[in-house]
Structures are given as C-alpha cells and as structure tokens.
ZAMARGU-4260 file (C-alpha; in steps of 0.2 Angstrom, whole numbers, plus 5000, padded with zeros to 4 digits):
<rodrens>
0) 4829/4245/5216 | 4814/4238/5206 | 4803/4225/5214 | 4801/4212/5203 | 4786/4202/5212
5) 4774/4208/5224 | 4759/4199/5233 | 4748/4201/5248 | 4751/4183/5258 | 4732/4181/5265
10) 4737/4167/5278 | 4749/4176/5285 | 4741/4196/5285 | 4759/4203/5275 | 4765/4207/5261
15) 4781/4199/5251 | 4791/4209/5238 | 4804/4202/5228 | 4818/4210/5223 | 4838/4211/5217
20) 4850/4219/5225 | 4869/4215/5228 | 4865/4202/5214 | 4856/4191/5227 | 4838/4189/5226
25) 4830/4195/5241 | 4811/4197/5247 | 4803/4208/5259 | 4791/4204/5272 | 4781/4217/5277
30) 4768/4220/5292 | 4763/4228/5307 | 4762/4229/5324 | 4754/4242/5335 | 4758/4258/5329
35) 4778/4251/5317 | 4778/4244/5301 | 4792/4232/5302 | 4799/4223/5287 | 4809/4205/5288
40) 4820/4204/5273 | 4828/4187/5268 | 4842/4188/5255 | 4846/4172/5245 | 4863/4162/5250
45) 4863/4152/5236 | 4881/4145/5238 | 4894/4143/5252 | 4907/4155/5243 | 4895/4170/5244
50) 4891/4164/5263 | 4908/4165/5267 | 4910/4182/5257 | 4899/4190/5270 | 4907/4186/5285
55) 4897/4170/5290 | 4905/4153/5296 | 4895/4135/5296 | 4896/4126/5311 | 4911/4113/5315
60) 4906/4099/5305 | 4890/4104/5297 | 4890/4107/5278 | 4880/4120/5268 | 4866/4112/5263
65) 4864/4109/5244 | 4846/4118/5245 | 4855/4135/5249 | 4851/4147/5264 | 4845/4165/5269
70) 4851/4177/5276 | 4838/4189/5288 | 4839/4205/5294 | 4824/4215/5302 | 4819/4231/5308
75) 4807/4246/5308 | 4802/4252/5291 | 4803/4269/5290 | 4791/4270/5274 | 4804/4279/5264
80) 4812/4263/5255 | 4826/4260/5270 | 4826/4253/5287 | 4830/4262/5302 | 4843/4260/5313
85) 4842/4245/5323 | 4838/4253/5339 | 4828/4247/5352 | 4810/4249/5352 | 4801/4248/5370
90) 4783/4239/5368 | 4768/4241/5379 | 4760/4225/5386 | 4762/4209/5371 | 4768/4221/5356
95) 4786/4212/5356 | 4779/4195/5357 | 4766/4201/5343 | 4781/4205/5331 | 4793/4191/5335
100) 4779/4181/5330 | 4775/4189/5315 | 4795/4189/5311 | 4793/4170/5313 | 4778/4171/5300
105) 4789/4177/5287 | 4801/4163/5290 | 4788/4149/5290 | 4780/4158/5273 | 4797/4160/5265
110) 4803/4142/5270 | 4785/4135/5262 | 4788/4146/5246 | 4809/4142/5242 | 4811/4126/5253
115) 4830/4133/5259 | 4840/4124/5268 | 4840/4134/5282 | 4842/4153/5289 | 4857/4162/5294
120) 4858/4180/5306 | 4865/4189/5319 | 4862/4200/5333 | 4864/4215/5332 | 4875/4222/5350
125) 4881/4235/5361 | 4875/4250/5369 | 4864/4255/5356 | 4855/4239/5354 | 4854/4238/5372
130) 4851/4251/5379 | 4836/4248/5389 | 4834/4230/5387 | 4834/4218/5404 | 4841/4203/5393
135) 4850/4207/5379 | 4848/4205/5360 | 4859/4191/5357 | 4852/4180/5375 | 4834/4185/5369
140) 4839/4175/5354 | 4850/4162/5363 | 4833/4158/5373 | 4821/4158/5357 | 4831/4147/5350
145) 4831/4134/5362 | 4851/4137/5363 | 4850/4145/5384 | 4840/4136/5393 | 4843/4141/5413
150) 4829/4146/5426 | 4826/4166/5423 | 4817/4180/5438 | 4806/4191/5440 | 4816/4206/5445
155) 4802/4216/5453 | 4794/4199/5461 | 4810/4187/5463 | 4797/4172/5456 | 4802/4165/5443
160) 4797/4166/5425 | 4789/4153/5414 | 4803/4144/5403 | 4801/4150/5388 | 4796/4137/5372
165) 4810/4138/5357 | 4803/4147/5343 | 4810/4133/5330 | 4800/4116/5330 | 4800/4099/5321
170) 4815/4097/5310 | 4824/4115/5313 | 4842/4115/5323 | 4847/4131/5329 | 4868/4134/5330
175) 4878/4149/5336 | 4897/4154/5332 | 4905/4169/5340 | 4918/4178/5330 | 4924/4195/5330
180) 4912/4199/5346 | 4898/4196/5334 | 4885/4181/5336 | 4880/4175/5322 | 4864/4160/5320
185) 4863/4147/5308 | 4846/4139/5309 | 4845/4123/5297 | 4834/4109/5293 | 4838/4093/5299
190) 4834/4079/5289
</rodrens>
C-alpha cells in the first residue's frame, strides 16, 4: 500500500495519509493518547452500490446522499502498518474521553477537507469487545449519538450521572439499523 498524500493537520495536532486500497480512497488519521497511537481511517463510499456491497443499509426512507459517505473504523496502531485487534483498552482518569475527542477531530477535519455527506460505522460486539466495560460498545455509541437518552448511576455511589451531550451538533443526524446482531450507524448531514 503506497501513501499517496501525507500532511501534518496543525489545528487538530494529527496526522492524515491518503491512500488506496480495495480501490476506495481511504485516509488515515493518526494521533495519540497517553501512552497508544490510535489511527481513525475513513474509506470513501462513493456510491450506494459499493455501500450495499459492504454489508451496510440506509435508513427506511432516507437516500444516499449525492455527496457520498465514509466509512470508519478505529483502533490502536500497532506501528507496524496494521491495527490491532479491537479489544478493549482500560484508560486511567480522562484518557477515553481524550481519544473519542480526538476520534471526533478526524471526522470534523475530514468532513471540512471532502464535504461528505455523512459517516457510516459499526460497533464492534461480544465478549471480546466487552469484556470489562460497564456499558457496552454499541450503548456507549447509542448514548454519544444522541440515539439513548435515559437517566444512568453511579454504581459505586447510586447518584446519578450527568446526562451526557451528543457528540454530533448542528446539522448531523445520527441513525442506527440492526441486522445480523451487528449495529451498524449512519451519521448524515441534514440539510
């Protein structure tokens, strides 16, 4: 895999590569965290056909917008050229916050640069990827999203928690579709 483009993004402190592979144009957002490197890497969905190829599904009554979508994936990199395997990773103190943030940095950045019509992911699930998580992968997204929106605890304290603010603002609409016991999001731009 060659990179065809590479440049350091001062306003958002990563890294973006550009790159072919599966004949999709892809770019790789790369930055870190405490002690990871993470990379966010958003593949081109230029048409419907190639969205549907994957394994995704618009939501009832939306179409694909005419401006194309990404799909995004995430993960520790493990500096050899691969990701790793999608397993949990426990943070001290704000690390998780710290990365989710900078995961939404590379959306925002890539959005600015292409001006997509929207994202498309899923969440990752089962033992593996939860093991060790209060809330799973696929609520911790339904909440971020702005998609689950009911009163949450502290276990420890039984007080409750601060409702968290959707990560998606402005003209973004978050939509999720279940099949095959996967969730899969489609996050698009309203206009």
């Amino acid at each position: 895999m060659r990179i065809e483009e590479e440049k350091f993004l001062d306003d958002y402190g990563m890294r973006r590569k550009k790159f072919i592979y599966d004949q999709r144009i892809h770019h790789s957002y790369v930055f870190v965290a405490g002690t990871e490197v993470y990379t966010v890497i958003i593949g081109s969905l230029e048409d419907e056909l190639t969205f549907t190829r994957i394994g995704y599904e618009m939501p009832d009554g939306i179409p694909f917008p005419i401006n194309g979508m990404a799909e995004v994936c995430f993960d520790t990199f493990d500096g050899m050229g691969s990701l790793a395997d999608f397993r949990h990773i426990k943070f001290k103190g704000l690390g998780s916050a710290i990365v989710l943030q900078s995961v939404s940095l590379a959306l925002i950045a890539h959005y600015e640069k292409l001006n997509i019509g929207g994202f498309v992911f899923q969440a990752a699930s089962g033992e593996v990827v939860d093991k060790g998580r209060r809330t799973t992968l696929e609520e911790t997204y339904d909440i971020m999203l702005g998609l689950k929106n009911v009163p949450r605890y502290n276990q420890r304290t039984g007080l409750p928690k601060r409702v968290p603010r959707p990560l998606i603002q402005g003209n973004f609409h978050a939509y999720k579709t279940v099949t095959e016991g996967r969730a899969c999001y489609v996050v698009l731009q309203q206009l």
